[in-house]
C-alpha positions as CSV (number, residue, x, y, z in Angstrom):
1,X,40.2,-105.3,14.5
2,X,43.0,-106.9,12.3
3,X,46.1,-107.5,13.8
4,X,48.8,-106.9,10.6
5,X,52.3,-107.4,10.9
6,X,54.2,-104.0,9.4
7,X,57.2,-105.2,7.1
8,X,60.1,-102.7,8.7
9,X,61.9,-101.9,5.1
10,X,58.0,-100.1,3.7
11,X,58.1,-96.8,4.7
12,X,55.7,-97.2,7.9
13,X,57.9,-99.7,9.2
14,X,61.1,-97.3,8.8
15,X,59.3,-94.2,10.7
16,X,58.5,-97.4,13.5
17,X,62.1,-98.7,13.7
18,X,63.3,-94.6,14.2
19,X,61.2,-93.8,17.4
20,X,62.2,-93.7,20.2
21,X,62.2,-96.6,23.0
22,X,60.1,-96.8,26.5
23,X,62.5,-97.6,29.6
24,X,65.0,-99.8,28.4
25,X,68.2,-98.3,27.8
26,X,70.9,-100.1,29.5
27,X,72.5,-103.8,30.3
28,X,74.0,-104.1,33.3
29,X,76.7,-106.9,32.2
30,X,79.5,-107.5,35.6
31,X,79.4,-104.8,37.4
32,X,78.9,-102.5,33.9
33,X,76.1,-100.5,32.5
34,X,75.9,-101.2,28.3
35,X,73.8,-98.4,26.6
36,X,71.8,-100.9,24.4
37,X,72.4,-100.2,20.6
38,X,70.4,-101.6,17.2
39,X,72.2,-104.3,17.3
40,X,74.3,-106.4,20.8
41,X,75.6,-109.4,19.6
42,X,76.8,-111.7,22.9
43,X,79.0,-114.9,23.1
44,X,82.3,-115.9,23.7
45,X,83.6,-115.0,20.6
46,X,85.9,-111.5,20.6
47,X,83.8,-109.8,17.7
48,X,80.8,-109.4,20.0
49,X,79.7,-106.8,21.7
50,X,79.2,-108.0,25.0
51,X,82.2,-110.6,25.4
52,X,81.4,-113.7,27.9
53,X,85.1,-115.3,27.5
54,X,84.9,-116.7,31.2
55,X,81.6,-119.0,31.0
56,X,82.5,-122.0,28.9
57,X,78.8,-122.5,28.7
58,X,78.4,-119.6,26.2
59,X,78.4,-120.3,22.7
60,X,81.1,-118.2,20.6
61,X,77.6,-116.2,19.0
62,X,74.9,-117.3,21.7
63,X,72.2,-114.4,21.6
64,X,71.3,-111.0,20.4
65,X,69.2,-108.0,21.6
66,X,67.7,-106.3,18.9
67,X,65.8,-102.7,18.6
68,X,63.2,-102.8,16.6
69,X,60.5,-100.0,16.4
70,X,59.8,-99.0,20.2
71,X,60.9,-102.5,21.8
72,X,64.0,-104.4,22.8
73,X,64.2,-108.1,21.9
74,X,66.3,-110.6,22.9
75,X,67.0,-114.0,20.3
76,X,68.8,-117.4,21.1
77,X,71.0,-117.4,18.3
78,X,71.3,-121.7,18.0
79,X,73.4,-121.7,21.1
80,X,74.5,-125.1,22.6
81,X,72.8,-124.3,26.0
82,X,69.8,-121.8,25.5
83,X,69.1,-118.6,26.6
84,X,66.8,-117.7,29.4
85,X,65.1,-114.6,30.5
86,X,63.8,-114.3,34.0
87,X,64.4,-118.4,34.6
88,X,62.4,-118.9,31.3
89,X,64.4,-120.6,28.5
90,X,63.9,-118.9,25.2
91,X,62.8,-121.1,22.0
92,X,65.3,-121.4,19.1
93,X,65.1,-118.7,16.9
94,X,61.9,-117.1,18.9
95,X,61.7,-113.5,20.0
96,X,60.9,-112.0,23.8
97,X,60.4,-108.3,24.4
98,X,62.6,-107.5,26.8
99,X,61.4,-105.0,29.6
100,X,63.1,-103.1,32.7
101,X,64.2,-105.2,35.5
102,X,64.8,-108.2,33.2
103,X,67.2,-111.2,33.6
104,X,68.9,-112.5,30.9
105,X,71.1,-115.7,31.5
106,X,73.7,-117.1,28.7
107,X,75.6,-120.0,30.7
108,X,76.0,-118.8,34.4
109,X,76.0,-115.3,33.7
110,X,73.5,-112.9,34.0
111,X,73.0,-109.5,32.4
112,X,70.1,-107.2,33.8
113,X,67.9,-105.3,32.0
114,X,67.6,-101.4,33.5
């Protein structure tokens, strides 16, 4: 069997990106539940959509979570101090699949994955 990567602007990959996701739906970011979106953009910086302005370990644009067929990914975005899910620190630029029950930590915060 060939494993082939589906480019997500052909037509296939459009109909992938539309379906609906498995279980995760939410964030839970201090206290808060964040319906997850296309596109969360997190860091310090006021324009994104999860705000960390009390970690001075958070980069201004330190990570995203991205939808992207049926899956939820999270990216280090070139932050000073990495991004780590479940106590595992994320590669520059690399990709995880992010699942229920998930821990994402951006400086000494963490954000849960329900």
């Amino acid at each position: 069997m060939i494993d082939k990567t589906v480019y997500k602007r052909d037509d296939k990959g459009k109909k992938l990106a539309q379906q609906e996701t498995g279980d995760v739906k939410k964030v839970r970011f201090k206290e808060r539940d964040i319906e997850l979106e296309k596109i969360i953009t997190i860091g310090r910086d006021a324009m994104n959509s999860i705000v960390i302005s009390d970690d001075p370990l958070v980069s201004r644009q330190h990570a995203i979570i991205e939808k992207e067929g049926a899956g939820y990914y999270v990216m280090d975005k070139n932050s000073t101090n990495g991004t780590y899910v479940n106590n595992n620190p994320l590669k520059k630029d690399a990709r995880h699949e992010l699942k229920p029950g998930d821990v994402i930590t951006i400086g000494k915060t963490k954000l849960q994955i329900l």
